[in-house]
ZAMAR-547390 format. One record per residue (C-alpha): x, y, z; residue in three letters. Coordinates in nm, 3 decimals. Layout:
# residues N
<pt><X>X</X><Y>Y</Y><Z>Z</Z><residuo>ALA</residuo></pt>
...
This chain:
# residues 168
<pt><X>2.197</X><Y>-5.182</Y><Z>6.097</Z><residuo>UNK</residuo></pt>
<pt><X>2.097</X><Y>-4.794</Y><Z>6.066</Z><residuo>UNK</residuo></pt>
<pt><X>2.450</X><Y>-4.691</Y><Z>6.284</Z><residuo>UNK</residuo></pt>
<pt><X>2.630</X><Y>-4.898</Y><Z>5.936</Z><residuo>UNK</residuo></pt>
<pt><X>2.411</X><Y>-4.725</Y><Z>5.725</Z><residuo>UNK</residuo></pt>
<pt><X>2.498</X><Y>-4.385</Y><Z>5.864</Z><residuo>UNK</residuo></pt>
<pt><X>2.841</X><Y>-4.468</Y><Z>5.808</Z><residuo>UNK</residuo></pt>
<pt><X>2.854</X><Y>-4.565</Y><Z>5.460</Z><residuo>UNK</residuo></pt>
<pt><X>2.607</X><Y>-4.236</Y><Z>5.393</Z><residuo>UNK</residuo></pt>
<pt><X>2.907</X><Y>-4.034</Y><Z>5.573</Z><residuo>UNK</residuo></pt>
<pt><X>3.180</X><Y>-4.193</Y><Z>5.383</Z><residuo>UNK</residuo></pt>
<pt><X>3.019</X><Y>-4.178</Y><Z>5.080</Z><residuo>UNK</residuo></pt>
<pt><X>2.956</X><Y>-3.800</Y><Z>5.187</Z><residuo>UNK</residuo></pt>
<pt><X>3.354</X><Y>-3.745</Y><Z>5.208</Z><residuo>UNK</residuo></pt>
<pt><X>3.364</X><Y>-3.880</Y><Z>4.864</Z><residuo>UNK</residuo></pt>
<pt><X>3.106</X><Y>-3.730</Y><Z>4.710</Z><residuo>UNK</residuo></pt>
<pt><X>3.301</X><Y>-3.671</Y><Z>4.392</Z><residuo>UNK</residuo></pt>
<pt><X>3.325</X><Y>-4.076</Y><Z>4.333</Z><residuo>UNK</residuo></pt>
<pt><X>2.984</X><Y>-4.173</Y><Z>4.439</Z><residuo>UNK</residuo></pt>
<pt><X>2.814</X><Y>-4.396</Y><Z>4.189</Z><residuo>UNK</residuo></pt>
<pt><X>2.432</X><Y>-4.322</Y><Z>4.087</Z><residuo>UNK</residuo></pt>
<pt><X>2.221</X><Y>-4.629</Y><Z>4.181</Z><residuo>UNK</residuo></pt>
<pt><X>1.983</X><Y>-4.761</Y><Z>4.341</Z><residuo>UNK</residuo></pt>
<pt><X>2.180</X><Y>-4.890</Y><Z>4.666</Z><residuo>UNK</residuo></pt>
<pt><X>2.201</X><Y>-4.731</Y><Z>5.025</Z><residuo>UNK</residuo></pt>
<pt><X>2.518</X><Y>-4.558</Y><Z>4.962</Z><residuo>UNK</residuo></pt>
<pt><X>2.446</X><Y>-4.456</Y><Z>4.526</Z><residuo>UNK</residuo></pt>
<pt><X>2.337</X><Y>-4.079</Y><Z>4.437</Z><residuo>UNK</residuo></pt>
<pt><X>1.992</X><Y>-4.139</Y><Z>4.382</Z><residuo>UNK</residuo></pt>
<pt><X>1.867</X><Y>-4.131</Y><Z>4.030</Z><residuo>UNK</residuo></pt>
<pt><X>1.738</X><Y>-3.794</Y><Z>3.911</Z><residuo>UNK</residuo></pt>
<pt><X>1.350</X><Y>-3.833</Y><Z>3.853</Z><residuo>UNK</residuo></pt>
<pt><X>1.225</X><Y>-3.555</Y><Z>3.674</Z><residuo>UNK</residuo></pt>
<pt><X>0.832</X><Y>-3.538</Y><Z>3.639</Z><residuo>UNK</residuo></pt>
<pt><X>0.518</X><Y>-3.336</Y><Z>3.608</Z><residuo>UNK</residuo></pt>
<pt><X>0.339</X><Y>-3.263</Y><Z>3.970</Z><residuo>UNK</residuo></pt>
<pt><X>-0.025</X><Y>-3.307</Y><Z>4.050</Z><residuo>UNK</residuo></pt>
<pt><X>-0.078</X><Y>-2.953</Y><Z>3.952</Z><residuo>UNK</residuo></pt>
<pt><X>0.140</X><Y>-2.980</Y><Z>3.595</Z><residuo>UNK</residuo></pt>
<pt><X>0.433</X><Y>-2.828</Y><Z>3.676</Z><residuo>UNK</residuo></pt>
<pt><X>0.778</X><Y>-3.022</Y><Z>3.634</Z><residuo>UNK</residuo></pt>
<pt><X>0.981</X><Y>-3.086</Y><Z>3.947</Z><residuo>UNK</residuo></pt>
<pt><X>1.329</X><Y>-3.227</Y><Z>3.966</Z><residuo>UNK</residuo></pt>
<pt><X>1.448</X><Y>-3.434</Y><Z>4.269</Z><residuo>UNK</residuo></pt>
<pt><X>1.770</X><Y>-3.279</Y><Z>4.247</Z><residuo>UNK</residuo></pt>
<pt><X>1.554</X><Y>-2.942</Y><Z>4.334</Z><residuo>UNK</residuo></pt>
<pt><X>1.525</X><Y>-3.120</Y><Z>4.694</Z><residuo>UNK</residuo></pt>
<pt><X>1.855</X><Y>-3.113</Y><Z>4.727</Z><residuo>UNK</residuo></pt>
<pt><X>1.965</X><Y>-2.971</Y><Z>5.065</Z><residuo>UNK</residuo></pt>
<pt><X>1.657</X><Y>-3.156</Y><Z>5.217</Z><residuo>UNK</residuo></pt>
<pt><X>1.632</X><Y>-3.502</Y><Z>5.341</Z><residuo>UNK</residuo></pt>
<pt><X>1.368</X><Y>-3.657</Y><Z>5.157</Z><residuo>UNK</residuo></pt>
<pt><X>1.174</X><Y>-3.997</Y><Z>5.132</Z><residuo>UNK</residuo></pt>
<pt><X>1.111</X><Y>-4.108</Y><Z>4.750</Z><residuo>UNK</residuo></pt>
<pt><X>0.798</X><Y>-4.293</Y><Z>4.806</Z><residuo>UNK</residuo></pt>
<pt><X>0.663</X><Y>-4.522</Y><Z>4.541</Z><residuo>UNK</residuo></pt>
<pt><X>0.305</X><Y>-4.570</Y><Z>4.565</Z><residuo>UNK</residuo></pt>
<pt><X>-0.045</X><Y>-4.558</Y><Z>4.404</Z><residuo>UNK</residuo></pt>
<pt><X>-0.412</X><Y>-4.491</Y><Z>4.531</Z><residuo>UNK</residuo></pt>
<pt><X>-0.506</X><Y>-4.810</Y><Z>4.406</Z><residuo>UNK</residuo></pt>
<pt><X>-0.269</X><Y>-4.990</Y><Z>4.681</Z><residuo>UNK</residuo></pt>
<pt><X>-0.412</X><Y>-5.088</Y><Z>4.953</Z><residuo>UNK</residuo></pt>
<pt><X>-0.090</X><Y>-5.183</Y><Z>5.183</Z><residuo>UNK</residuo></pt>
<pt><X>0.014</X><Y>-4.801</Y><Z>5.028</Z><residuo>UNK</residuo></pt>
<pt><X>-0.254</X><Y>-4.634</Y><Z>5.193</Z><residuo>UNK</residuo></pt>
<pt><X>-0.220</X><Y>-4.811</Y><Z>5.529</Z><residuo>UNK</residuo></pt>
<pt><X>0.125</X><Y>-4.669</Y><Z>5.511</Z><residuo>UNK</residuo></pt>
<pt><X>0.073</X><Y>-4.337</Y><Z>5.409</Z><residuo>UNK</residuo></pt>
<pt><X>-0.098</X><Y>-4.270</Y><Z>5.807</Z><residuo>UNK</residuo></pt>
<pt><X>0.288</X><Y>-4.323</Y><Z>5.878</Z><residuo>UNK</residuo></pt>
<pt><X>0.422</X><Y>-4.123</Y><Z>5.620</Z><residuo>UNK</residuo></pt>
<pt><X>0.227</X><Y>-3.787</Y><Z>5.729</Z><residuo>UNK</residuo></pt>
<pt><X>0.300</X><Y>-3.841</Y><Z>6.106</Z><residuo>UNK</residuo></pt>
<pt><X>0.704</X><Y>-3.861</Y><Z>5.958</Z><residuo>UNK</residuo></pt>
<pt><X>0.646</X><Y>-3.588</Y><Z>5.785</Z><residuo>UNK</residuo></pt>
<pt><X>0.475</X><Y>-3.330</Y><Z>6.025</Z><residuo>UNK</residuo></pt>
<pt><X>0.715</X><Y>-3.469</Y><Z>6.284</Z><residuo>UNK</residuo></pt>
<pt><X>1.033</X><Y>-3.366</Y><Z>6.076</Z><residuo>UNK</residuo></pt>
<pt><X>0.928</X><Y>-3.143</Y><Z>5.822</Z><residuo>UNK</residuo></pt>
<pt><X>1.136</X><Y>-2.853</Y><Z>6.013</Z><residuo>UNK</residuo></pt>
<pt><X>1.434</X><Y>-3.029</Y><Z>6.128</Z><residuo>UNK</residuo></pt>
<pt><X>1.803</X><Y>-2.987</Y><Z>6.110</Z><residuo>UNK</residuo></pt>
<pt><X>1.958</X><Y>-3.242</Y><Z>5.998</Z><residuo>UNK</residuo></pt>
<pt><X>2.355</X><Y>-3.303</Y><Z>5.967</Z><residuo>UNK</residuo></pt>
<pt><X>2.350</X><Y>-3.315</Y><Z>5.548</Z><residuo>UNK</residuo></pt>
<pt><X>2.045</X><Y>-3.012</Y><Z>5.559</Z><residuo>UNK</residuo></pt>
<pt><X>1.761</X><Y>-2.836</Y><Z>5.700</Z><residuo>UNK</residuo></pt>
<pt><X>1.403</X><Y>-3.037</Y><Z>5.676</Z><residuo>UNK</residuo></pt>
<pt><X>1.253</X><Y>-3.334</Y><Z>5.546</Z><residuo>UNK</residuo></pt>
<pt><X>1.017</X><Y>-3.399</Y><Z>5.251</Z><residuo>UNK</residuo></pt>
<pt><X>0.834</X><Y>-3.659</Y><Z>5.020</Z><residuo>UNK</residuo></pt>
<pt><X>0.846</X><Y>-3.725</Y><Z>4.667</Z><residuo>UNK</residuo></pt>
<pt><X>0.529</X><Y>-3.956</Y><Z>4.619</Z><residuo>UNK</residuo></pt>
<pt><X>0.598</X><Y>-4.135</Y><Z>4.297</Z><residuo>UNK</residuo></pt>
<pt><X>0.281</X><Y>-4.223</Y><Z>4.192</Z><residuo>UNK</residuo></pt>
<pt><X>0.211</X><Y>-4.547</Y><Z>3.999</Z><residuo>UNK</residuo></pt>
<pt><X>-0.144</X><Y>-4.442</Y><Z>3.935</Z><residuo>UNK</residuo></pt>
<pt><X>-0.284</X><Y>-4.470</Y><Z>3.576</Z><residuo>UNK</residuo></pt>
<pt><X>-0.549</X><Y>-4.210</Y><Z>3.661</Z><residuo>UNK</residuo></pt>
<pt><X>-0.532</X><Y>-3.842</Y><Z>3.777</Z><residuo>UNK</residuo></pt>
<pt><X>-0.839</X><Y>-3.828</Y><Z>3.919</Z><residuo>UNK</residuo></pt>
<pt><X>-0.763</X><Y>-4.113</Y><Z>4.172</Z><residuo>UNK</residuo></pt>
<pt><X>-0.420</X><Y>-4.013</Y><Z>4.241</Z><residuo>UNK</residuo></pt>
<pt><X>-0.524</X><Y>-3.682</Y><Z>4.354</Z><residuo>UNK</residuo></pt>
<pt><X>-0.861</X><Y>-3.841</Y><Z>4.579</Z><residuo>UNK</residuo></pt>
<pt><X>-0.581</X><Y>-4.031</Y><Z>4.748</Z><residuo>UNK</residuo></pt>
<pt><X>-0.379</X><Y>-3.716</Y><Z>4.809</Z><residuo>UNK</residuo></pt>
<pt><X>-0.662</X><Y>-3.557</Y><Z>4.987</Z><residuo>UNK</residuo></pt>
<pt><X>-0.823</X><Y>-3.869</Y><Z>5.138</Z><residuo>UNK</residuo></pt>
<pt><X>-0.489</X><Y>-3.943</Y><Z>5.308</Z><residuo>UNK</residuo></pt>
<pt><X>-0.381</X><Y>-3.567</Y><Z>5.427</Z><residuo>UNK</residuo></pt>
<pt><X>-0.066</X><Y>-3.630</Y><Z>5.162</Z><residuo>UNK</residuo></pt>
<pt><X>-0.011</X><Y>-3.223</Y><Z>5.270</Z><residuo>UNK</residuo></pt>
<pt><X>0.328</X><Y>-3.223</Y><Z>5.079</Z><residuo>UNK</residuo></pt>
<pt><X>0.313</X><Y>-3.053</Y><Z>4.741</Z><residuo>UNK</residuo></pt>
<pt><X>0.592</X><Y>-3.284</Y><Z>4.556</Z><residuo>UNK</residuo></pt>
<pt><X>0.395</X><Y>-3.546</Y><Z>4.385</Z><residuo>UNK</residuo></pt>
<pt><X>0.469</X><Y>-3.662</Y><Z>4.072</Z><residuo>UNK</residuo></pt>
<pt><X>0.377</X><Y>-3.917</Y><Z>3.809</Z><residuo>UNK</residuo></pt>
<pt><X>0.336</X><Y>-4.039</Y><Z>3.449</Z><residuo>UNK</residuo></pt>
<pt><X>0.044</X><Y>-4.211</Y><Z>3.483</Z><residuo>UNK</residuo></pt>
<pt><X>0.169</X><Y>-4.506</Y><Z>3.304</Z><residuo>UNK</residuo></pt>
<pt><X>0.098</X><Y>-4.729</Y><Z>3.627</Z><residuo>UNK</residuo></pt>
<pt><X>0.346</X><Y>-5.005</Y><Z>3.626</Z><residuo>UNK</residuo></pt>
<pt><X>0.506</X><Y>-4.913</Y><Z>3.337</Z><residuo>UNK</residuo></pt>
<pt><X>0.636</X><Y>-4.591</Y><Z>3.510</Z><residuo>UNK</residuo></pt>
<pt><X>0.928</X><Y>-4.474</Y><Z>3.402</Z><residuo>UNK</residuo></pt>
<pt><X>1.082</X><Y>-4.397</Y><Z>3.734</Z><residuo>UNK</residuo></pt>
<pt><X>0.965</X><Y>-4.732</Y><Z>3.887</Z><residuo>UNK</residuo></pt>
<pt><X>1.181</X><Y>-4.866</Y><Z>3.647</Z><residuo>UNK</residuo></pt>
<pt><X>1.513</X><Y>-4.721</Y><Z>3.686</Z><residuo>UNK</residuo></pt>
<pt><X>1.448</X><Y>-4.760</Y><Z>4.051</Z><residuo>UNK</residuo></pt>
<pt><X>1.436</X><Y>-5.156</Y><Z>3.974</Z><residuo>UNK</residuo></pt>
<pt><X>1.046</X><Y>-5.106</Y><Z>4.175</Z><residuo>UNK</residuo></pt>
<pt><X>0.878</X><Y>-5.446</Y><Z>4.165</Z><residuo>UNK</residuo></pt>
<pt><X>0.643</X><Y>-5.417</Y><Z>4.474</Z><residuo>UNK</residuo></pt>
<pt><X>0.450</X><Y>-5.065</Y><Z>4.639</Z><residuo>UNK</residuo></pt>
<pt><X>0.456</X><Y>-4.949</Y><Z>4.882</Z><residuo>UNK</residuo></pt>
<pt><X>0.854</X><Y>-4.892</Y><Z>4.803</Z><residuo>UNK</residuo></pt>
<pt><X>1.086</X><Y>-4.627</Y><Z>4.929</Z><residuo>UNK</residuo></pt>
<pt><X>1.405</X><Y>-4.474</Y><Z>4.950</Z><residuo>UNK</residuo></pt>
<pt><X>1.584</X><Y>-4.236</Y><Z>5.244</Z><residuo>UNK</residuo></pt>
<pt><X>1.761</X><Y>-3.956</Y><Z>5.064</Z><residuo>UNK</residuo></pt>
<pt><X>1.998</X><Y>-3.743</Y><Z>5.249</Z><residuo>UNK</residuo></pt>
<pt><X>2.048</X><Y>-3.376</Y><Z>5.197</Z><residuo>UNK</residuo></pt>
<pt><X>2.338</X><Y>-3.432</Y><Z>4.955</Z><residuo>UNK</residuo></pt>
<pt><X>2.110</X><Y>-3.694</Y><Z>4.725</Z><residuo>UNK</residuo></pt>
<pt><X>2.247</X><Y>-4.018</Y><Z>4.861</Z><residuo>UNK</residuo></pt>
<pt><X>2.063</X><Y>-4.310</Y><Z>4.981</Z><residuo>UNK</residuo></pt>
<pt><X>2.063</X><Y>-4.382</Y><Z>5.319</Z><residuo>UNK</residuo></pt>
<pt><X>1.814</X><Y>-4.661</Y><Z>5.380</Z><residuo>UNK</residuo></pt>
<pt><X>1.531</X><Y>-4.828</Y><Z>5.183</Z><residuo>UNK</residuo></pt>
<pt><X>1.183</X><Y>-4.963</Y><Z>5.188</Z><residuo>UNK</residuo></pt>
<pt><X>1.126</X><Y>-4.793</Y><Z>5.567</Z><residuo>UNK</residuo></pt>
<pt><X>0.826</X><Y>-4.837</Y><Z>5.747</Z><residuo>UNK</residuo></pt>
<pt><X>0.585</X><Y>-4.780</Y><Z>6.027</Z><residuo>UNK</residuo></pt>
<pt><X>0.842</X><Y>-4.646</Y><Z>6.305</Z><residuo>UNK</residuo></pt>
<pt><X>1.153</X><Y>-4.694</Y><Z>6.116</Z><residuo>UNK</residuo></pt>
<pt><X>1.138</X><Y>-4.452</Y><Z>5.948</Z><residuo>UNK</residuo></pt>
<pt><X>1.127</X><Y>-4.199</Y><Z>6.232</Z><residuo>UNK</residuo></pt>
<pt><X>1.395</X><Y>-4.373</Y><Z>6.363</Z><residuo>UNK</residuo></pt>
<pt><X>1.616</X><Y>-4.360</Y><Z>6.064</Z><residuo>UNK</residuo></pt>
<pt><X>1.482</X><Y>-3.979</Y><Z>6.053</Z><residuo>UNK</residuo></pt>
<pt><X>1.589</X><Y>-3.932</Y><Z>6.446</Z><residuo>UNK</residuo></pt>
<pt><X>1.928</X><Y>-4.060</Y><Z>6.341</Z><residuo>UNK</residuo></pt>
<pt><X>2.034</X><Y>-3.817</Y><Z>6.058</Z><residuo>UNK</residuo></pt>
<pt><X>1.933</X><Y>-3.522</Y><Z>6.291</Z><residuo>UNK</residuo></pt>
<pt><X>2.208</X><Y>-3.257</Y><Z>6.387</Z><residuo>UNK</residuo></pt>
Protein backbone atom coordinates (compact mmCIF):
# COMPACT_ATOMS: atom_id res chain seq x y z
CA UNK A 1 0.00 0.00 0.00
CA UNK A 2 2.71 2.80 0.99
CA UNK A 3 5.04 1.67 -2.42
CA UNK A 4 1.27 2.89 -4.41
CA UNK A 5 1.13 5.70 -2.33
CA UNK A 6 4.65 6.82 -3.13
CA UNK A 7 3.77 6.57 -6.58
CA UNK A 8 0.78 8.57 -6.90
CA UNK A 9 2.77 11.33 -4.48
CA UNK A 10 5.57 11.15 -7.37
CA UNK A 11 3.22 11.44 -10.20
CA UNK A 12 1.31 13.90 -8.76
CA UNK A 13 4.86 15.58 -8.07
CA UNK A 14 5.56 15.61 -12.03
CA UNK A 15 2.31 17.34 -12.32
CA UNK A 16 2.35 19.59 -9.82
CA UNK A 17 0.80 22.30 -11.94
CA UNK A 18 -2.65 20.11 -12.22
CA UNK A 19 -2.81 18.81 -8.76
CA UNK A 20 -6.20 19.33 -7.20
CA UNK A 21 -6.43 20.75 -3.44
CA UNK A 22 -8.22 18.12 -1.28
CA UNK A 23 -8.28 16.14 1.19
CA UNK A 24 -7.08 12.76 -0.61
CA UNK A 25 -3.53 11.06 -0.62
CA UNK A 26 -2.51 12.53 -3.82
CA UNK A 27 -4.60 16.54 -3.34
CA UNK A 28 -2.35 19.71 -2.30
CA UNK A 29 -3.28 19.87 1.13
CA UNK A 30 -5.55 22.65 2.18
CA UNK A 31 -3.80 25.79 3.41
CA UNK A 32 -4.61 26.14 7.25
CA UNK A 33 -3.70 29.36 8.40
CA UNK A 34 -3.94 29.90 12.30
CA UNK A 35 -2.73 31.58 15.42
CA UNK A 36 0.12 29.38 17.41
CA UNK A 37 0.18 28.63 21.08
CA UNK A 38 2.21 31.71 21.56
CA UNK A 39 -0.24 34.15 19.18
CA UNK A 40 1.55 34.40 16.30
CA UNK A 41 -0.07 33.31 12.84
CA UNK A 42 1.54 30.44 10.98
CA UNK A 43 0.72 29.23 7.51
CA UNK A 44 1.15 25.54 6.50
CA UNK A 45 2.30 26.58 3.26
CA UNK A 46 5.34 28.20 5.47
CA UNK A 47 6.33 24.33 5.96
CA UNK A 48 6.71 23.98 2.67
CA UNK A 49 10.01 22.30 1.76
CA UNK A 50 9.49 20.07 4.92
CA UNK A 51 7.65 16.89 5.23
CA UNK A 52 5.19 17.39 7.77
CA UNK A 53 2.38 15.44 9.70
CA UNK A 54 -0.96 17.65 10.12
CA UNK A 55 -2.12 16.15 13.27
CA UNK A 56 -5.63 16.73 14.47
CA UNK A 57 -5.96 16.38 18.06
CA UNK A 58 -7.04 17.82 21.47
CA UNK A 59 -5.84 17.44 25.20
CA UNK A 60 -9.10 16.36 26.07
CA UNK A 61 -8.60 13.00 23.86
CA UNK A 62 -7.63 10.36 25.43
CA UNK A 63 -6.74 7.87 22.34
CA UNK A 64 -4.82 11.49 21.22
CA UNK A 65 -2.57 11.43 23.98
CA UNK A 66 -1.72 7.72 23.83
CA UNK A 67 -0.64 8.64 20.37
CA UNK A 68 1.20 11.59 20.84
CA UNK A 69 4.24 9.08 22.76
CA UNK A 70 4.43 8.04 18.95
CA UNK A 71 4.32 11.24 17.47
CA UNK A 72 7.52 12.67 19.48
CA UNK A 73 9.58 9.43 18.95
CA UNK A 74 8.61 10.26 14.83
CA UNK A 75 9.54 13.37 15.32
CA UNK A 76 12.99 13.29 17.16
CA UNK A 77 13.70 10.33 14.91
CA UNK A 78 13.25 12.44 11.62
CA UNK A 79 13.26 15.86 12.53
CA UNK A 80 16.78 16.21 10.55
CA UNK A 81 16.29 14.07 7.64
CA UNK A 82 16.62 14.33 3.95
CA UNK A 83 14.01 13.46 2.34
CA UNK A 84 13.49 13.14 -1.64
CA UNK A 85 10.68 16.23 -1.82
CA UNK A 86 12.95 18.25 1.24
CA UNK A 87 15.10 18.45 4.15
CA UNK A 88 13.28 17.46 7.71
CA UNK A 89 10.13 16.58 9.13
CA UNK A 90 7.64 18.50 11.33
CA UNK A 91 4.10 18.64 13.03
CA UNK A 92 1.31 20.87 12.72
CA UNK A 93 -0.86 19.87 15.86
CA UNK A 94 -4.29 21.12 14.99
CA UNK A 95 -5.76 21.48 18.10
CA UNK A 96 -9.50 20.87 18.70
CA UNK A 97 -9.24 22.18 22.21
CA UNK A 98 -11.83 24.78 23.41
CA UNK A 99 -9.40 25.93 26.10
CA UNK A 100 -5.84 27.44 25.99
CA UNK A 101 -4.92 26.57 29.14
CA UNK A 102 -5.42 22.77 28.52
CA UNK A 103 -4.09 22.76 25.13
CA UNK A 104 -0.88 24.10 26.23
CA UNK A 105 -0.74 21.49 29.72
CA UNK A 106 -0.99 18.87 27.01
CA UNK A 107 1.87 20.37 25.02
CA UNK A 108 4.13 20.16 27.95
CA UNK A 109 2.69 17.06 29.64
CA UNK A 110 3.35 15.15 26.39
CA UNK A 111 7.02 16.64 25.38
CA UNK A 112 4.92 18.11 22.09
CA UNK A 113 8.74 19.92 21.61
CA UNK A 114 7.62 21.23 18.12
CA UNK A 115 6.71 24.91 18.08
CA UNK A 116 3.85 24.70 15.20
CA UNK A 117 0.68 24.37 17.07
CA UNK A 118 -2.20 25.95 16.16
CA UNK A 119 -5.88 26.33 16.93
CA UNK A 120 -9.16 28.29 17.15
CA UNK A 121 -10.35 27.03 20.09
CA UNK A 122 -13.71 26.42 18.74
CA UNK A 123 -13.34 22.55 19.62
CA UNK A 124 -15.35 20.66 17.14
CA UNK A 125 -16.47 23.38 15.39
CA UNK A 126 -12.86 24.11 14.18
CA UNK A 127 -12.56 25.57 11.21
CA UNK A 128 -9.77 23.49 9.86
CA UNK A 129 -11.36 20.20 11.11
CA UNK A 130 -13.86 21.06 8.82
CA UNK A 131 -12.38 21.57 5.52
CA UNK A 132 -10.34 18.57 6.37
CA UNK A 133 -13.86 16.59 6.45
CA UNK A 134 -12.31 15.55 10.45
CA UNK A 135 -15.02 13.48 12.13
CA UNK A 136 -12.87 11.43 14.64
CA UNK A 137 -9.19 12.54 16.65
CA UNK A 138 -6.73 11.45 16.73
CA UNK A 139 -6.67 12.26 12.71
CA UNK A 140 -3.76 12.93 10.46
CA UNK A 141 -2.35 13.63 7.29
CA UNK A 142 1.43 12.87 5.66
CA UNK A 143 2.45 15.99 3.79
CA UNK A 144 5.36 15.88 1.53
CA UNK A 145 7.83 18.63 1.00
CA UNK A 146 5.94 19.98 -2.02
CA UNK A 147 2.37 20.12 0.13
CA UNK A 148 0.84 16.92 -1.16
CA UNK A 149 -0.67 14.19 0.74
CA UNK A 150 0.98 11.15 0.92
CA UNK A 151 -0.83 8.98 3.44
CA UNK A 152 -3.48 9.51 6.16
CA UNK A 153 -4.59 8.74 9.63
CA UNK A 154 -0.86 6.99 10.41
CA UNK A 155 -0.14 5.46 13.51
CA UNK A 156 2.03 3.81 16.06
CA UNK A 157 4.95 2.46 13.65
CA UNK A 158 3.46 3.46 10.44
CA UNK A 159 4.21 6.32 10.49
CA UNK A 160 7.97 5.81 10.76
CA UNK A 161 7.59 3.57 8.16
CA UNK A 162 5.83 5.84 5.79
CA UNK A 163 8.60 8.45 7.12
CA UNK A 164 11.55 5.73 6.26
CA UNK A 165 10.02 5.55 2.82
CA UNK A 166 10.06 9.24 1.61
CA UNK A 167 13.78 9.42 2.75
CA UNK A 168 16.51 10.32 0.06
Amino acid sequence: MMGLLLFISLVVQSNAGNVQTGTEVGNKAPEIVEQTVKGNQLKLSSLQGKVVLIDFWAAWCPPCRRENPHVVAAWEKYKDKSFKTGEGFTVLGVSLDNSKTDWQKAIKDDGLAWDTHVSDLKGWNSKHASVYGVRSIPTNFLVDGNGIIVAKDLRGADLEQALSKLLK
